[in-house]
C-alpha positions in Angstrom: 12.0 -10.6 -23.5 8.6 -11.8 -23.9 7.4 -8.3 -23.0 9.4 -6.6 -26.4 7.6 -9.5 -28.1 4.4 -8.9 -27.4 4.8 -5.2 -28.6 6.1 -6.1 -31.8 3.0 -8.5 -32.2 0.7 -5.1 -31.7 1.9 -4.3 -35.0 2.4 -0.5 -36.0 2.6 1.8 -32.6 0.7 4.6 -35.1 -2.2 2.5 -36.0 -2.4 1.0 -32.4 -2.9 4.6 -31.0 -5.6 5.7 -33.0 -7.4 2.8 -32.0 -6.9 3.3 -28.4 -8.0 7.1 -28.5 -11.2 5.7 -31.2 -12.5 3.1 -29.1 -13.2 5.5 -26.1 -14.1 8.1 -28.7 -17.1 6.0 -29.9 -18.2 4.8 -26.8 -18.4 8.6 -25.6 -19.9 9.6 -28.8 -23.2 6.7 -29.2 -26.5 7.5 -27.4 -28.8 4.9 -25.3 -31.0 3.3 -27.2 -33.7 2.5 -24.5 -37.1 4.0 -24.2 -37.9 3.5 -20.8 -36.0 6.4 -18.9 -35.2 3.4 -16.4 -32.9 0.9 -14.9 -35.0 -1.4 -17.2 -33.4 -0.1 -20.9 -29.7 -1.8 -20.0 -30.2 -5.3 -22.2 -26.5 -6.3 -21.2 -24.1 -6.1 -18.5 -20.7 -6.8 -18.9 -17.9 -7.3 -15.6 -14.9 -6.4 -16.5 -12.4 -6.9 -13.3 -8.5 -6.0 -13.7 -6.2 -6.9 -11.5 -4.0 -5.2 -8.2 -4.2 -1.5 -7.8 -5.4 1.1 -5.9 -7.5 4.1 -5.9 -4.9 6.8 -5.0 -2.1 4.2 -7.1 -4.1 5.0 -9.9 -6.4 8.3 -9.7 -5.3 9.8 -6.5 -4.6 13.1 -8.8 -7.5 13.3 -11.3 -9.2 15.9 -10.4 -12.7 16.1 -8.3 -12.5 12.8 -6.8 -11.4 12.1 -2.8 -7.8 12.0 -3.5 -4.8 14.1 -2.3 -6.1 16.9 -1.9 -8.8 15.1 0.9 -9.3 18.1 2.7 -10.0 16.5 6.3 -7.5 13.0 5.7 -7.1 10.6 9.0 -4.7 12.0 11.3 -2.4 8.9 12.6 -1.8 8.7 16.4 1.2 11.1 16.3 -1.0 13.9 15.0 0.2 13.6 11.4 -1.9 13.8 8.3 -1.9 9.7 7.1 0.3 10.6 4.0 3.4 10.5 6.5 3.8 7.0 6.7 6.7 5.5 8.7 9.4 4.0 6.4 9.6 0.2 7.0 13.7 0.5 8.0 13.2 3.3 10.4 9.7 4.3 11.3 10.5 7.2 12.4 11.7 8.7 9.9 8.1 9.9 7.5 8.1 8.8 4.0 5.2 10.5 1.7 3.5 9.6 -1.8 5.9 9.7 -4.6 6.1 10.0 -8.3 5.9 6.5 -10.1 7.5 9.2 -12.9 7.2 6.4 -16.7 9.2 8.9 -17.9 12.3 8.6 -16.7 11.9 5.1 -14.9 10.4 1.4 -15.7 7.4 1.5 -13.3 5.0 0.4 -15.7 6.3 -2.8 -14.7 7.1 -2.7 -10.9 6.8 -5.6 -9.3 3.9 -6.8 -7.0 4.0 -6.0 -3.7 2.9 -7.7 -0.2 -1.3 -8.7 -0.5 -1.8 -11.7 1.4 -4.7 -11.1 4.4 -2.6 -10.9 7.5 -0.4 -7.8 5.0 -3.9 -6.1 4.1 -4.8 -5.6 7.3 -1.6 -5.1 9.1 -1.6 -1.7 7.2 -5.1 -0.9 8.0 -3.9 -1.6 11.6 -7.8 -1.5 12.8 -8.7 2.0 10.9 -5.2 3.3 12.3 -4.2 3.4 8.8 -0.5 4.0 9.8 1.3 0.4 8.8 1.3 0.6 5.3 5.9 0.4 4.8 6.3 -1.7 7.6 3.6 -4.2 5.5 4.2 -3.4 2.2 8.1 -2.0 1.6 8.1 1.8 1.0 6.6 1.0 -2.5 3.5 1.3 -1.7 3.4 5.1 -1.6 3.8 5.3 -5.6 1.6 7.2 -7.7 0.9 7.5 -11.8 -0.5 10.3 -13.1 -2.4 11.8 -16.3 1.1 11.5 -18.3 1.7 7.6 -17.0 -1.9 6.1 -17.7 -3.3 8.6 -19.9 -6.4 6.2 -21.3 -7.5 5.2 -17.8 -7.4 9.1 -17.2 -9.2 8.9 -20.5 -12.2 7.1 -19.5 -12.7 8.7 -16.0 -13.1 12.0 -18.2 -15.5 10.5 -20.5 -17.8 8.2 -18.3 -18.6 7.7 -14.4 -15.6 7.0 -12.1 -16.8 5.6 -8.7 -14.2 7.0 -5.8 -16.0 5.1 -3.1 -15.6 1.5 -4.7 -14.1 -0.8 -1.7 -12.4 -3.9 -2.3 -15.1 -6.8 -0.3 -11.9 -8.2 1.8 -8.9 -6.6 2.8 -7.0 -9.8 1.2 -6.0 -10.8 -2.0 -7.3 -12.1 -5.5 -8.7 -15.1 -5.0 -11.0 -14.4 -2.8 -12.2 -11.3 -4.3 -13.1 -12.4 -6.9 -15.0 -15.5 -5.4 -17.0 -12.3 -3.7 -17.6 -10.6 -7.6 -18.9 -14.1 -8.5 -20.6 -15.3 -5.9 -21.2 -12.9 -3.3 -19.2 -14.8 -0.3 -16.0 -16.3 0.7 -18.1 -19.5 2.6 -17.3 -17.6 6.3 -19.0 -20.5 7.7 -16.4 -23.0 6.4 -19.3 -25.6 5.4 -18.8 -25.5 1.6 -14.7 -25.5 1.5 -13.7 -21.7 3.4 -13.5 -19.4 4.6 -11.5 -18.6 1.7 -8.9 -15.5 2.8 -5.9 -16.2 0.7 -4.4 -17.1 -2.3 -2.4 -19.8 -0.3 -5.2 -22.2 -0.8 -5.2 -21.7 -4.7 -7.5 -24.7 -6.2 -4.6 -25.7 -8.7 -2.5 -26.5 -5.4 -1.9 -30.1 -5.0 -5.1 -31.7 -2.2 -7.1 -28.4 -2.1 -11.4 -29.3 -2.8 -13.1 -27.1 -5.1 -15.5 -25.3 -3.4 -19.1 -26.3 -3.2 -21.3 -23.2 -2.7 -23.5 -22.3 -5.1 -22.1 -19.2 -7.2 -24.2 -16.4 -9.2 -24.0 -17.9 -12.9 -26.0 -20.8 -11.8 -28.9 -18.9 -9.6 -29.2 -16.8 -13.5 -28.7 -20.0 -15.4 -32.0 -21.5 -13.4 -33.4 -18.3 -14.1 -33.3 -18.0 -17.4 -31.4 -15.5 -17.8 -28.6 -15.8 -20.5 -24.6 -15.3 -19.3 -21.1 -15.9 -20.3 -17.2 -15.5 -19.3 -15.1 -14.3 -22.2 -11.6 -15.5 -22.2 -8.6 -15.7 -24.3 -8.2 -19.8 -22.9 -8.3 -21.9 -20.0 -4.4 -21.9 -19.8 -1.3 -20.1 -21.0 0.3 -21.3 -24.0 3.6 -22.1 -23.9 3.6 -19.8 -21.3 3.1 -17.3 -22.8 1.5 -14.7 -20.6 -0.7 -13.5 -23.4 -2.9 -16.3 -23.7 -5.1 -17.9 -20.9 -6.8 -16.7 -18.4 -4.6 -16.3 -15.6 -6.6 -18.8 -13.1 -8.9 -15.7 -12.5 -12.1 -17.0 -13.6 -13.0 -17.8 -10.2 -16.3 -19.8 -11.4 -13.7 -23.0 -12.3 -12.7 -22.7 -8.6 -16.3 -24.3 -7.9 -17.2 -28.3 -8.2 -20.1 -27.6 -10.5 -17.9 -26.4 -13.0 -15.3 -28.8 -13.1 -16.9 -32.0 -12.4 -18.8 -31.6 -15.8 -18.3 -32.3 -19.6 -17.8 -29.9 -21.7 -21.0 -30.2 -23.0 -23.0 -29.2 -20.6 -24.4 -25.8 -20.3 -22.4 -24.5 -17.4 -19.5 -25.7 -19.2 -20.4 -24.0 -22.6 -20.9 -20.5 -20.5 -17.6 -20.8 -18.1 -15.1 -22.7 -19.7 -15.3 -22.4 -23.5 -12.4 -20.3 -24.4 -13.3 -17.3 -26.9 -12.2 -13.3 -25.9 -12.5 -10.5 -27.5 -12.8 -11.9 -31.0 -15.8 -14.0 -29.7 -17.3 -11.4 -27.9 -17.3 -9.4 -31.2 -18.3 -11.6 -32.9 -21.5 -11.9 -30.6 -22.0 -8.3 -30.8 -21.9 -8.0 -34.3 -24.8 -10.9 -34.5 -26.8 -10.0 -31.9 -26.3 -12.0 -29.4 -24.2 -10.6 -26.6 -26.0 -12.2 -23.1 -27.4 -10.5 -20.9 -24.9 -11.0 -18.5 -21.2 -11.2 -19.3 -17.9 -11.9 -17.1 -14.3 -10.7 -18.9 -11.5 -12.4 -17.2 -7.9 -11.4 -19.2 -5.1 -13.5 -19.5 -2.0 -12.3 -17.3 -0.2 -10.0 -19.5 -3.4 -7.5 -20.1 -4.5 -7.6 -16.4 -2.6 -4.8 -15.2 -1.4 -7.4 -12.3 2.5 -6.2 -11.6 4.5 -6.5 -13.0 2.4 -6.2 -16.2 2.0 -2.5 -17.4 -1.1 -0.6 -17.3 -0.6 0.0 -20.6 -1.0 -3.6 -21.8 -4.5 -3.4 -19.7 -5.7 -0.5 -22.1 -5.2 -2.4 -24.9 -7.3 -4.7 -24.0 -9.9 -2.1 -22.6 -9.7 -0.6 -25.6 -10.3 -4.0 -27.9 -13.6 -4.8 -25.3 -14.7 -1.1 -26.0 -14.5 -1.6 -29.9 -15.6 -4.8 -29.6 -18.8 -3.6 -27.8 -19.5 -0.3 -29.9 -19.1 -2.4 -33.4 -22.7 -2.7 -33.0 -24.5 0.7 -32.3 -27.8 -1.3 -31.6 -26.0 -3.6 -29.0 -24.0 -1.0 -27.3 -27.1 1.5 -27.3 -28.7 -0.9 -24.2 -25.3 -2.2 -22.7 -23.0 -1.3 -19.5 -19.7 -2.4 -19.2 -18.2 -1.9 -15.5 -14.4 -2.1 -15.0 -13.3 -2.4 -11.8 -10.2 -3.9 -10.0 -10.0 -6.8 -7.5 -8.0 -5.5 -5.2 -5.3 -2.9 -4.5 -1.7 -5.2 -4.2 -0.1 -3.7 -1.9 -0.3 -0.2 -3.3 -1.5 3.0 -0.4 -4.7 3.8 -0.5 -5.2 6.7 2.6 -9.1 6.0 3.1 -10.0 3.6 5.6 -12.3 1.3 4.7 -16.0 0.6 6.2 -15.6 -2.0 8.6 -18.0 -3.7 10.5 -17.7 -4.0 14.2 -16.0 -6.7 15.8 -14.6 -8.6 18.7 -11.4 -7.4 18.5 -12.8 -4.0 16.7 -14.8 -1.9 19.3 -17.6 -0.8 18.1 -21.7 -1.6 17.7 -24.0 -2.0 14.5 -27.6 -1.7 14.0 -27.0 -4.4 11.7 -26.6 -8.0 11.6 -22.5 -8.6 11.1 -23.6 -12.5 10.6 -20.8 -13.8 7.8 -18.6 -10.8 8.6 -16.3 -11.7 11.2 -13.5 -14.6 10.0 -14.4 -16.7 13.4 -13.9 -19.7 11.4 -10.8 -21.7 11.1 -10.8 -23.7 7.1 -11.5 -27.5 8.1 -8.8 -28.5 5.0 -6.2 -26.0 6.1 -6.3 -26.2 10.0 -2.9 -24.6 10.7 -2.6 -22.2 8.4 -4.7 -19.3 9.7 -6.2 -18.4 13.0 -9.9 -17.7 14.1 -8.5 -14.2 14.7 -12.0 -12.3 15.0 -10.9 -10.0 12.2 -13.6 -8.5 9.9 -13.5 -9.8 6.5 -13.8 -6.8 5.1 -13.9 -4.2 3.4 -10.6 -3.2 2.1 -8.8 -0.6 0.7 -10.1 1.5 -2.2 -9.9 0.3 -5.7 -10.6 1.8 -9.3 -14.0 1.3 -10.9 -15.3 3.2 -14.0 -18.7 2.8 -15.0 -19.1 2.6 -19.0 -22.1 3.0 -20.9 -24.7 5.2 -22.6 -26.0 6.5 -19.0 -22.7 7.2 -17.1 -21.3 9.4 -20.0 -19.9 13.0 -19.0 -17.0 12.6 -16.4 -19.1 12.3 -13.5 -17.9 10.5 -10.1 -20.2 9.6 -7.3 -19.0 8.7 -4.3 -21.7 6.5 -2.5 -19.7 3.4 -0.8 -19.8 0.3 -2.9 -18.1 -3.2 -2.8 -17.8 -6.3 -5.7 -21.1 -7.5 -4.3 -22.5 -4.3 -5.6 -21.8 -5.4 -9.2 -23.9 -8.3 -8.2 -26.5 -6.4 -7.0 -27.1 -3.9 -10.4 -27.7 -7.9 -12.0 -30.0 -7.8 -9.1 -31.6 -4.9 -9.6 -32.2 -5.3 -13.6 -32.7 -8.9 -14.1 -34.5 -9.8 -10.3 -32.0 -13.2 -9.6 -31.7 -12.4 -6.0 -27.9 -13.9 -4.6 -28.9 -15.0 -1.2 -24.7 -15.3 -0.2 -24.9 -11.5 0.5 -24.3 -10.7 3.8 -27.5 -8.2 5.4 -24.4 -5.8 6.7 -22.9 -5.7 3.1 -26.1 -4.6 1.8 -26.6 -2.2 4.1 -23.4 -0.3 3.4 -22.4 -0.9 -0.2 -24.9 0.5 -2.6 -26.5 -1.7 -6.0 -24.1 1.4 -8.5 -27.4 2.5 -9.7 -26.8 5.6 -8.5 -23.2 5.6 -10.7 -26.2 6.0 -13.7 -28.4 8.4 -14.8 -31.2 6.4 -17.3 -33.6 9.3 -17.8 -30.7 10.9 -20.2 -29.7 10.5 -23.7 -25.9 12.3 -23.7 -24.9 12.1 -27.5 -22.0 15.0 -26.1 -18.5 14.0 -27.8 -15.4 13.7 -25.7 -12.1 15.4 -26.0 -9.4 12.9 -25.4 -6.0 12.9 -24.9 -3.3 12.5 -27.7 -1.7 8.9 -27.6 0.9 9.1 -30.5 3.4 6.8 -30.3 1.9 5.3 -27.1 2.8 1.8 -27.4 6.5 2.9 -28.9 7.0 5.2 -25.5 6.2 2.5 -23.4 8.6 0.2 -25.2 10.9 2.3 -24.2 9.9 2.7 -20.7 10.4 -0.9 -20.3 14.3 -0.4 -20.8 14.6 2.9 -18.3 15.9 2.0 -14.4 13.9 0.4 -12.4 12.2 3.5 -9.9 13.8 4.1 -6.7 12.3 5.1 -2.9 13.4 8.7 -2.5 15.7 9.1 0.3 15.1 12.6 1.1 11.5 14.3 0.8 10.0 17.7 0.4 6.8 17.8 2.8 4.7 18.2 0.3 2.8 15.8 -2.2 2.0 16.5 -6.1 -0.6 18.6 -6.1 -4.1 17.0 -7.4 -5.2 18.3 -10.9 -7.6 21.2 -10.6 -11.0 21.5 -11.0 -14.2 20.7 -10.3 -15.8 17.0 -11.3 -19.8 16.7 -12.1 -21.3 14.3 -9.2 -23.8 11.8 -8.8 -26.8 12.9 -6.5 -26.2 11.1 -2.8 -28.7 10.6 -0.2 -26.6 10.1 2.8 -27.6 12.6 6.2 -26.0 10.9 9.4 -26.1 13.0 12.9 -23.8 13.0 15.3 -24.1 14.3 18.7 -21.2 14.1 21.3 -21.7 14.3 25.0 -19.1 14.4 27.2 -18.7 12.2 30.5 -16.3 11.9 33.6 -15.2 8.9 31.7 -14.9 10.7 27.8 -17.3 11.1 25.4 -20.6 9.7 24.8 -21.8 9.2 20.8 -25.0 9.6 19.7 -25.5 8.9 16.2 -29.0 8.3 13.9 -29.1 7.8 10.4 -32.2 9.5 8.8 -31.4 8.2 5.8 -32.2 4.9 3.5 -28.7 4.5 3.0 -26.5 2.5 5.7 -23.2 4.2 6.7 -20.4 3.2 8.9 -19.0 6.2 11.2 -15.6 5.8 13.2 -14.9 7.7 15.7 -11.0 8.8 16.4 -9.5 10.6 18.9 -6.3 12.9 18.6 -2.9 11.5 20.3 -4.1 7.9 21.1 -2.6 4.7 19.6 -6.4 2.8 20.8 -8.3 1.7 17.8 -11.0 3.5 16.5 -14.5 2.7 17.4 -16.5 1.4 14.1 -20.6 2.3 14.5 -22.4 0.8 11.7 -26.0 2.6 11.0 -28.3 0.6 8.6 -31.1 2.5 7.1 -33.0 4.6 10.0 -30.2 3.4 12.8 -30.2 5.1 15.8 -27.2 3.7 18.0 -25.0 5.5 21.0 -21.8 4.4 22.3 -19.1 5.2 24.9 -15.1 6.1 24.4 -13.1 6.0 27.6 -10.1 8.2 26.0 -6.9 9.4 28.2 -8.2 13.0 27.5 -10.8 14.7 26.4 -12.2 13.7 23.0 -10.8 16.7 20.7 -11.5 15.7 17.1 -14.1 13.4 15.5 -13.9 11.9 11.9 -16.6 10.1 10.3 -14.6 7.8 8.1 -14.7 6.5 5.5 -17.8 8.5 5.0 -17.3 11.7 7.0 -17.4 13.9 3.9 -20.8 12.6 3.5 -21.5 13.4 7.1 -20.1 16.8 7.0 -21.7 17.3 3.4 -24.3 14.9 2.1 -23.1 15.4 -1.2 -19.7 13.8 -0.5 -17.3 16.1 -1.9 -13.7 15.9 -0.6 
């Protein structure tokens, strides 16, 4: 199997785990370099975006973050916490999160499940957040934990994990990552989308590249220097450990493929060179300022490639980036995920209003609502007045000198917001932004904290014989739905996690009516929040209120009885709490 081959090409499983525990080690252990105390000591950013998985998939068990133990989760219509999800043979019958155990079974290397858009949001179900079987299979409600994907568990303890990271649409690949590059998925349809699905993959025989102008050209007009790192434009003899996986979404674009290779958008976006190359431009000096990573297929973490095969390559960037204190000193290397497969996450996402989503915003929803139909695919997808997004939750870690100490903070951010932190340090504005994206997802500076020099070293986790264990996890049975379930979920670790300062302070007043229950709701603060309001025993959707900075907004729910329970969602704990603890 090409799998047991790639392992054997890792060479020693002994030497291979000392390097994985070193790399975050060093990382951990090497102060910022910059003077400033600001925003304006980071010389380099680096993006760093894995593939498919969720928030709860992943850390729904490290301790501190909004995970299992959410101590006010979304109750479903029937009254039911949302962990008791209806299996997709029998709805109702309840089926909770379960134990991807590595242990004793091959889920390293489960298969993908369901992502396409009309999937995504038929397990949202409009903030109902009760379809997630009947969309995905029962999969979807498996877990890891520390003992499955000990060096992702490893960084979250050693830098800034972000437990509030959205996916920017509830749909696939693609088109996420067309929002981490360019900030937009055309919702206008005048440059080639609205682009909601990997159906219309460019490589697909009579699709157009697309012709709006991404974020690598705005900084290459600017000045401002930028790169994608990438092992390859295309697998080798298929082999799933070379390439780039068709995930460097700037070749989906016109300017980059209708251009010789000499030209300077060419040399930045299509020039293969990965982790070697980007070592090799550490160790000179001359990392850009600006710096995409894009994997091949085998390292992404995509299923059914193993997590572990992603920290390998984690683990080369890292020691590719720390070879060079001086570099590393002023750099900040975010590692996020496009979007969650099909794997549960139990936090609705912030969704704007729409009109098939009651609801009102205080902010422009221009470029938010999919009321376009794709002029090259005409029958393939409806104008079905669905928000594009956001979606479910998935897995970012910030990385650097400033974000050191196993911190999380919790303020709401999308893929645009990676966008925005170029933004914010190197001032190339990306005018594809959407004003109600901006309003709700944050720029990650708060992920940060610049005025501190932590030279604190890291305890990690052993990884002996890491790569030779999952070797063998690769031969174990393949993991089974249980049939029968205690109520009850894994518990999530203990302990408290240090948290980034958050500024959010919504009110909410509720008045009731002979026809239900008026809202009023205001938004002191400079940050924009979305606030959903549920009522107990009632299969209507939810009512999604969007409050930009300052909003003041009120709004009517005719309900069948009075209104008996309110959640703020997917921000209440920062209503209840500003701080946004769990």
């Amino acid at each position: 199997m090409r799998r047991r081959d790639f392992l054997k090409s890792l060479g020693a499983g002994a030497t291979l785990t000392a390097f994985l525990g070193s790399s975050v080690a060093r990382a951990a252990m090497l102060p910022a370099l910059g003077r400033s105390g600001t925003l304006e000591d980071v010389e380099h950013i680096v993006v760093f975006m894995q593939e498919n998985r969720s928030f709860d998939h992943y850390f729904g068990h490290l301790s501190g973050v909004r995970g299992y133990n959410d101590r006010f989760p979304l109750k479903l219509p029937d009254g039911k916490p949302v962990w008791f999800q209806g299996r997709m043979d029998d709805p109702t019958r309840p089926i909770l999160p379960f134990h991807f155990n590595t242990r004793k079974t091959s889920a390293q290397f489960l298969q993908d499940l369901d992502h396409s858009w009309a999937s995504q949001h038929g397990a949202i179900a409009g903030g109902l957040m009760n379809a997630w079987p009947i969309n995905k299979t029962d999969m979807t409600m498996g877990y890891f934990q520390r003992q499955d994907i000990p060096f992702h568990y490893a960084l979250a303890d050693a830098f800034t994990i972000c437990d509030h990271y959205f996916t920017s649409l509830a749909g696939p690949t693609c088109p996420n990552r067309c929002m981490l590059f360019t900030g937009s998925i055309d919702p206008e349809g005048h440059h080639g989308g609205p682009y909601i699905d990997d159906d219309t993959h460019l490589w697909t025989k009579g699709v157009k590249p697309f012709t709006w102008t991404t974020y690598a050209e705005r900084l290459q007009k600017a000045g401002i220097s930028w790169r994608v790192y990438q092992e390859g434009l295309h697998e080798e003899d298929h082999n799933p450990m070379t390439g780039n996986f068709g995930e460097n979404a700037l070749l989906y674009f016109q300017a980059f493929t209708d251009i010789p290779d000499s030209s300077p958008l060419a040399q930045r976006a299509r020039r293969p060179g990965g982790v070697a190359a980007l070592r090799e431009d550490v160790l000179r000096n001359r990392l850009p300022q600006v710096s995409w990573i894009v994997v091949p297929a085998g390292y992404s973490e995509h299923p059914s490639y193993p997590p572990a095969y992603g920290a390998i390559y984690i683990a080369r960037v890292l020691d590719a980036l720390t070879s060079n204190p001086e570099v590393w000193g002023k750099t900040v290397l975010l590692l996020d995920y496009d979007e969650n497969d099909g794997f549960f996450d139990h936090v609705p996402p912030p969704q704007p209003p729409t009109p098939v989503r009651p609801g009102k915003s205080t902010v422009s929803t221009e470029g938010e609502i999919h009321n376009r139909i794709n002029p090259d695919w005409p029958t393939l997808y409806s104008a079905d007045q669905l928000p594009y997004g956001l979606g479910p939750r998935a897995p970012m870690i910030t990385i650097s000198p400033w974000s050191k100490g196993g911190y999380v903070c919790s303020e709401v951010f999308d893929h645009t917001s990676v966008i925005r932190f170029i933004e914010k340090r190197f001032g190339v504005s990306e005018p594809n932004i959407t004003p109600w994206r901006r309003a709700i997802c944050g720029d990650l500076t708060s992920a940060f904290d610049f005025s501190r020099h932590d030279e604190r070293k890291v305890s990690l986790p052993s990884t002996a014989n890491y790569v030779a264990t999952v070797h063998h996890e690769s031969t174990l049975p393949a993991p089974q739905v249980p049939t029968e379930q205690a109520v009850a979920i894994d518990p999530q670790e203990t302990g408290l996690r240090k948290r980034r300062p958050l500024a959010y302070a919504t009110a909410v007043r509720l008045e009731a009516t002979h026809q239900g229950v008026r809202l009023h709701l205001h938004n002191p603060s400079e940050l924009g929040v979305v606030c959903t309001a549920y009522w107990d025993g009632s299969r209507e959707l939810p009512h999604h209120y969007t409050l930009g900075a300052g909003g003041v907004c009120q709004g009517s729910c005719r309900v069948p009885h009075f209104l008996s329970n309110l959640f703020i969602l997917p921000l209440r704990v920062q209503i209840y709490r500003t701080d946004g603890c769990p």
